[in-house]
N, CA, C and O atoms as a MOPAC input file, in Angstrom:
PM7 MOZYME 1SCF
protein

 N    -38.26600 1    -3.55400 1    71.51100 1
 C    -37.83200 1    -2.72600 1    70.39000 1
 C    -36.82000 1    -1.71100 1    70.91900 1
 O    -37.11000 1    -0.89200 1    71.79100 1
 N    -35.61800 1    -1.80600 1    70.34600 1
 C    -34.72900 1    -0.90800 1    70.62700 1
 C    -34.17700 1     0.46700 1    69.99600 1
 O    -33.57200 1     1.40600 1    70.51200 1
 N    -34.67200 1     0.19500 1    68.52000 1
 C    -35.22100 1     1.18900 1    67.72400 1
 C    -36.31900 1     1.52500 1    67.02800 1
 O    -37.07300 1     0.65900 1    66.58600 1
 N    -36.56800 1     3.07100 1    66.82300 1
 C    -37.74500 1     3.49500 1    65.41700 1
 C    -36.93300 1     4.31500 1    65.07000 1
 O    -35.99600 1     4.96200 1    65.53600 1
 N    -37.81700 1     4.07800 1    63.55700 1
 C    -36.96700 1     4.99600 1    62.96800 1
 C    -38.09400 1     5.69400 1    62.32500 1
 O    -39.07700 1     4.95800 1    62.23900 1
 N    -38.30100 1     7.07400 1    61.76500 1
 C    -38.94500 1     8.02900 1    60.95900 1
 C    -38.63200 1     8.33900 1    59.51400 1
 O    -37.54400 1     8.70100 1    59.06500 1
 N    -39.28500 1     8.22300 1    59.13600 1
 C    -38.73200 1     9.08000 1    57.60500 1
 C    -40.06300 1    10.07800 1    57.32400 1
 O    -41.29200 1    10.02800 1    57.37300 1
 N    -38.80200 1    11.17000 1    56.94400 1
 C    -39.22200 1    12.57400 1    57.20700 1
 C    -39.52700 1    13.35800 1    56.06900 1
 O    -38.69300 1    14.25500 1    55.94900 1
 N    -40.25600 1    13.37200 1    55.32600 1
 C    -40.40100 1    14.52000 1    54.55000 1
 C    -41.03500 1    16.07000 1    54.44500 1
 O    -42.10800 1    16.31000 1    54.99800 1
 N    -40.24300 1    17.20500 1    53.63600 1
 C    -40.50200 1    18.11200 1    53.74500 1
 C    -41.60600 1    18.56700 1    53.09600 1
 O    -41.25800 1    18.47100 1    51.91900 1
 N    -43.00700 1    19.11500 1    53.10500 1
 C    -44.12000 1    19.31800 1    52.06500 1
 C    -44.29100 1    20.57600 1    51.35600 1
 O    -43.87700 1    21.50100 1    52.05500 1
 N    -44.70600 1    20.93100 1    50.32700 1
 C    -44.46100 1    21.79700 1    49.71600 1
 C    -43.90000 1    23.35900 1    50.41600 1
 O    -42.93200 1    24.10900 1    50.28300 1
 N    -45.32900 1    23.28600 1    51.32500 1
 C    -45.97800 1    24.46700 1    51.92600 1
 C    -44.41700 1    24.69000 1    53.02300 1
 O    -44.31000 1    25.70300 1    53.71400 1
 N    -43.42200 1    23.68900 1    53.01700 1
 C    -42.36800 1    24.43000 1    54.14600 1
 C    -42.72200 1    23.53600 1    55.26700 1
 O    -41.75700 1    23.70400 1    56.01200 1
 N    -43.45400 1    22.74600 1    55.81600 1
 C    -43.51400 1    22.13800 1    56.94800 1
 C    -43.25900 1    20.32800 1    56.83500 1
 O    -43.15900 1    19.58500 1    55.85900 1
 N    -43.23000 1    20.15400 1    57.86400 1
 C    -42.50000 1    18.44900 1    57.96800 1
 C    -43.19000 1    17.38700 1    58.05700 1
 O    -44.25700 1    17.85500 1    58.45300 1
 N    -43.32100 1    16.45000 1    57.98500 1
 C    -44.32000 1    15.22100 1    58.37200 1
 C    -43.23100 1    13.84000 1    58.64500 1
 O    -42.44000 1    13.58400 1    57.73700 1
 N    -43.22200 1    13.25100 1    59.50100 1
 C    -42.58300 1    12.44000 1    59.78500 1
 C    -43.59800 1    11.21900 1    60.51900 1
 O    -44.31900 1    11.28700 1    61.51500 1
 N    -43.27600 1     9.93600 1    59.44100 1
 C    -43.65600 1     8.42300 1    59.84700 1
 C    -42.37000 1     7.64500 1    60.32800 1
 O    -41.17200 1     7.71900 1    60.05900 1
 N    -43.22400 1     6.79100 1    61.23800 1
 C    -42.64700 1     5.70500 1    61.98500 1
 C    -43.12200 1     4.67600 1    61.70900 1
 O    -44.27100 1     4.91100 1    62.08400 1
 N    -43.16200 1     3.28700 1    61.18800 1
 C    -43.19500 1     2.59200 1    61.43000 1
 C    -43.42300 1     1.46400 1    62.23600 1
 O    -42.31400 1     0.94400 1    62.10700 1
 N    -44.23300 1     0.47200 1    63.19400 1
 C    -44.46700 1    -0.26200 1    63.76200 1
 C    -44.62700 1    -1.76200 1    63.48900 1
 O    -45.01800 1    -2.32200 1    62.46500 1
 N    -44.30300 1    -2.17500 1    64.43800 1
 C    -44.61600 1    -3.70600 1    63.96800 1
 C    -46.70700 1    -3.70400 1    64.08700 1
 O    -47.35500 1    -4.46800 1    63.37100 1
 N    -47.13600 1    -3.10000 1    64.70400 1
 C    -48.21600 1    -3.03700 1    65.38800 1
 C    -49.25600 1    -1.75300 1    65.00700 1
 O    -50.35400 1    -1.34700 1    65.38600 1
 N    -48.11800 1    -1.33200 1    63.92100 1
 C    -49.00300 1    -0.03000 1    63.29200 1
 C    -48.41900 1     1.56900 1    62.96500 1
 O    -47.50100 1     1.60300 1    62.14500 1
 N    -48.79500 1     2.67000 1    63.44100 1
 C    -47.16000 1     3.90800 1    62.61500 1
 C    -47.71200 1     4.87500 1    63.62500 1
 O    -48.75100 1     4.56400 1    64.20700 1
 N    -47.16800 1     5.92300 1    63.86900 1
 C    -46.50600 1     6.70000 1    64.54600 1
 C    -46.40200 1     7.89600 1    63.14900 1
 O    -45.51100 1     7.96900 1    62.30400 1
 N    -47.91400 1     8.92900 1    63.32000 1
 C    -47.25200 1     9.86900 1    62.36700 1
 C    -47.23900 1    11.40800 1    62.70600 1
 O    -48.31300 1    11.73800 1    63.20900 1
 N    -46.35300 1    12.43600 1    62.58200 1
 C    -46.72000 1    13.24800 1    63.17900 1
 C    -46.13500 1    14.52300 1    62.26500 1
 O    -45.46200 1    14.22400 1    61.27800 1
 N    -46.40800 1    16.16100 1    62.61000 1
 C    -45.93200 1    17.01100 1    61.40600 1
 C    -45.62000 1    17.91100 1    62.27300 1
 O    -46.22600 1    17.87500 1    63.34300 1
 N    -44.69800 1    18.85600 1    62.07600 1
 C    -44.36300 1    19.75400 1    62.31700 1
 C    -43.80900 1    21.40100 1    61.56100 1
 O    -43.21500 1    21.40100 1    60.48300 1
 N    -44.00100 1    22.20900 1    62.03100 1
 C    -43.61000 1    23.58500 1    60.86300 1
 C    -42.16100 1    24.13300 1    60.59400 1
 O    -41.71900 1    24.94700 1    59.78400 1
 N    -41.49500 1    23.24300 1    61.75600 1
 C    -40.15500 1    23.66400 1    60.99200 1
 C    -38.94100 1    21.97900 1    61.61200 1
 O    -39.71900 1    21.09400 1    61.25700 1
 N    -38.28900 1    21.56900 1    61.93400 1
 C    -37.08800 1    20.83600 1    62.24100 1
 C    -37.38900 1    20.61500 1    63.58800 1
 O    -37.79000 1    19.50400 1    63.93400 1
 N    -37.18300 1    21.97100 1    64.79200 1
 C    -37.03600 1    21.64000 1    66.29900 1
 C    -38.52200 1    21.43400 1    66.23100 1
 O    -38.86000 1    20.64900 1    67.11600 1
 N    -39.62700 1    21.88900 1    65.43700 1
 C    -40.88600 1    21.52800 1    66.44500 1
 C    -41.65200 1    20.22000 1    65.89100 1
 O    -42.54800 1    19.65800 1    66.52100 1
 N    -41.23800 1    19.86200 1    64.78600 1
 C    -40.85200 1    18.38000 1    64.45000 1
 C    -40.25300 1    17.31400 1    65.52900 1
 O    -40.86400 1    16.32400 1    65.93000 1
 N    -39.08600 1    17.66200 1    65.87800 1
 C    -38.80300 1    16.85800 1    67.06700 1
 C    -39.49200 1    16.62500 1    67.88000 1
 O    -39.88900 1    15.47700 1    68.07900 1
 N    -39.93600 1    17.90600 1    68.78100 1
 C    -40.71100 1    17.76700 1    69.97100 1
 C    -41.97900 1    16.72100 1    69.00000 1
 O    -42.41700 1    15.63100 1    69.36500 1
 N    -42.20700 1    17.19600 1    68.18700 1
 C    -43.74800 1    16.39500 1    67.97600 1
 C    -43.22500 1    14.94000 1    67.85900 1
 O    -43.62000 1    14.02500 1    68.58200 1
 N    -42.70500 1    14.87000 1    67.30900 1
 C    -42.11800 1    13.05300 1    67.35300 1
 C    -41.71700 1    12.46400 1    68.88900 1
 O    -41.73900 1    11.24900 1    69.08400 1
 N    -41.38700 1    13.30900 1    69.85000 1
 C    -40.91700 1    13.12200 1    70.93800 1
 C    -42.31600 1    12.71700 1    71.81600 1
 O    -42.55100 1    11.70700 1    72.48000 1
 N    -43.27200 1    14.10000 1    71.50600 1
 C    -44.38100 1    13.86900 1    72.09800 1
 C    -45.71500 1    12.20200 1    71.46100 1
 O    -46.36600 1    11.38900 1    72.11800 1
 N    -45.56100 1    12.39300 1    70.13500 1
 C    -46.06900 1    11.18700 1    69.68700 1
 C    -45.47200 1    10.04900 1    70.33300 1
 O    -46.33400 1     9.30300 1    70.79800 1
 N    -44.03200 1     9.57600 1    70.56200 1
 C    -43.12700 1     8.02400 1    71.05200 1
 C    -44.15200 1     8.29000 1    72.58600 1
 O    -45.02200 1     7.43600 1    72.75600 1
 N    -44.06900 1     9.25300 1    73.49600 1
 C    -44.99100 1     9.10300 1    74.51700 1
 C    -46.17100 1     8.81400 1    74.84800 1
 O    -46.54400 1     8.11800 1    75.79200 1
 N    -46.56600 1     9.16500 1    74.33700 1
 C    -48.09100 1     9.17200 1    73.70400 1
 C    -48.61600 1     7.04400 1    73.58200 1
 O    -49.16100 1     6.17200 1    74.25800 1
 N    -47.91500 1     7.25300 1    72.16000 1
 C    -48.06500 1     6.18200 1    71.59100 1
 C    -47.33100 1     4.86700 1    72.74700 1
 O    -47.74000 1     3.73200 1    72.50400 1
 N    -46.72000 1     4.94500 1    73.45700 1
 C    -45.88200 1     4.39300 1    74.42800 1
 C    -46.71000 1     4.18600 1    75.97200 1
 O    -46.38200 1     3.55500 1    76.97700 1
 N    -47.83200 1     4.95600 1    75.67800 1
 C    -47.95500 1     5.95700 1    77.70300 1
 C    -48.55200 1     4.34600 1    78.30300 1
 O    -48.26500 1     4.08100 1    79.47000 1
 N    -49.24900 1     3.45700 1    77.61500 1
 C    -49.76600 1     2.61700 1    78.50900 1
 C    -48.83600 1     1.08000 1    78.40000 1
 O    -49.26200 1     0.12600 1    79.05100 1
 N    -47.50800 1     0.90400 1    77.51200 1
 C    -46.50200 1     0.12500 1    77.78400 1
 C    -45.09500 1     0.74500 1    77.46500 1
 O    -44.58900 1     0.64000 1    76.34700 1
 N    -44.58400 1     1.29800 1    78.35500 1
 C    -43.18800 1     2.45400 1    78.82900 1
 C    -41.99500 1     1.01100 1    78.49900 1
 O    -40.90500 1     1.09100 1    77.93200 1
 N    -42.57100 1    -0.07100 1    78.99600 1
 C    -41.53500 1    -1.20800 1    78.65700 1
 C    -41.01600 1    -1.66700 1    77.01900 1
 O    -40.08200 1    -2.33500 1    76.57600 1
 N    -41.92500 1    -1.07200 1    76.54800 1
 C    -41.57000 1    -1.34600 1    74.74700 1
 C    -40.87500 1    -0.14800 1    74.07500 1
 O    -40.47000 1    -0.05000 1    72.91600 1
 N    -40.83000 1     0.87000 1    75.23700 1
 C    -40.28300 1     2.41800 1    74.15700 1
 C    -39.26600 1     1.83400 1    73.62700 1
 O    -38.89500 1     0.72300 1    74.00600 1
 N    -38.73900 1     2.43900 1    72.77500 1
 C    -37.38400 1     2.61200 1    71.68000 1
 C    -36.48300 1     3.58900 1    72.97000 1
 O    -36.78900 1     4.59500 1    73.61100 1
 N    -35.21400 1     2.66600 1    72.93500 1
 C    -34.11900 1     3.67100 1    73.44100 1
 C    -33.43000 1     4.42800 1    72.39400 1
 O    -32.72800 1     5.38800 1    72.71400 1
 N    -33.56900 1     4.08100 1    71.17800 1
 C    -33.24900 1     5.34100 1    69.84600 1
 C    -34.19700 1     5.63300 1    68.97300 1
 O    -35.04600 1     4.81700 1    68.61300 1
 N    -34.13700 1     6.57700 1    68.64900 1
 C    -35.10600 1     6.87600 1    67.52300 1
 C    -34.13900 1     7.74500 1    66.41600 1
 O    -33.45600 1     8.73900 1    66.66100 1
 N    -34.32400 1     6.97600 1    65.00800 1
 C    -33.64600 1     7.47600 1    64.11900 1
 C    -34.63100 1     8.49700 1    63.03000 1
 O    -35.85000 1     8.34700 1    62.94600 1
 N    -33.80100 1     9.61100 1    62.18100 1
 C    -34.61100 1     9.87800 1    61.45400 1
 C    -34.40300 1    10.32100 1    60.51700 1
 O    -33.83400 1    11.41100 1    60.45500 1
 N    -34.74400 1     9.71800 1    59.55300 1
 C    -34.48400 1     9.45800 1    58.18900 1
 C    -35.29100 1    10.55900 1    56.66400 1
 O    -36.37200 1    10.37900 1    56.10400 1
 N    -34.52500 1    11.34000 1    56.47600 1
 C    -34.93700 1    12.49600 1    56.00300 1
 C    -34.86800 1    11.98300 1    53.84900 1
 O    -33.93200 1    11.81600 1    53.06700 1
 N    -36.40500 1    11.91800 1    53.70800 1
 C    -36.48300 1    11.56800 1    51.98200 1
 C    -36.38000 1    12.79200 1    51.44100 1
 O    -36.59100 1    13.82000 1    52.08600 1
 N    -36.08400 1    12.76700 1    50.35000 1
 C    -36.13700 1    14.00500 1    49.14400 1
 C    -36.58400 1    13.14800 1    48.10100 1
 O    -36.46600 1    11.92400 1    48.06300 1
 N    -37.30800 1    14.18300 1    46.93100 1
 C    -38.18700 1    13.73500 1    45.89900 1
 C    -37.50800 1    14.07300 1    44.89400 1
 O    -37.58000 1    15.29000 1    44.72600 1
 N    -36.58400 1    13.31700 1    43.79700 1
 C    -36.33100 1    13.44200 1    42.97900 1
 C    -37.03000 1    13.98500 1    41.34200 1
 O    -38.03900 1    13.28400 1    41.41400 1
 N    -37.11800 1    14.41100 1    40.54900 1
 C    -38.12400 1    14.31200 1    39.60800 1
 C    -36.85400 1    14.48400 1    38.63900 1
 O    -35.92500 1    15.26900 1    38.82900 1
 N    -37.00100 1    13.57000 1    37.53400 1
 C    -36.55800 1    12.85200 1    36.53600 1
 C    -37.58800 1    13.18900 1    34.99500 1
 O    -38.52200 1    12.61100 1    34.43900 1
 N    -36.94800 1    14.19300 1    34.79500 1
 C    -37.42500 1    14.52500 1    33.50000 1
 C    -36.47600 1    15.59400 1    32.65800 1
 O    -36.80000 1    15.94700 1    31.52500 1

């Protein structure tokens, strides 16, 4: 796998939650603002990675949703 990608949404309360996707299952993690979002996604790919380093993603994309409401 050469990429993951995240999609990121913002929750009411001001803080972040960002999923990943897997062939093998997801990668989810939250953070309270943008940079500590990163690190947490950074620290989750390790994590989730620590016992096959040969499958990490050399990119990780991240894909930021917004909630429309239509009324």
């Amino acid at each position: 796998m050469n990429e993951l990608i995240f999609n990121i949404i913002q929750e009411p309360d001001g803080g972040y939650v960002a999923h990943g996707k897997l062939e093998t299952g997801s990668i989810v993690t939250q953070g309270d603002d943008l940079p500590e979002l990163k690190e947490m996604i950074k620290d989750a790919i390790e994590g989730y990675y620590f016992d096959k380093p040969d499958q990490k993603p050399e990119t990780v994309l991240l894909r930021f949703e917004e909630k429309l409401a239509l009324a």
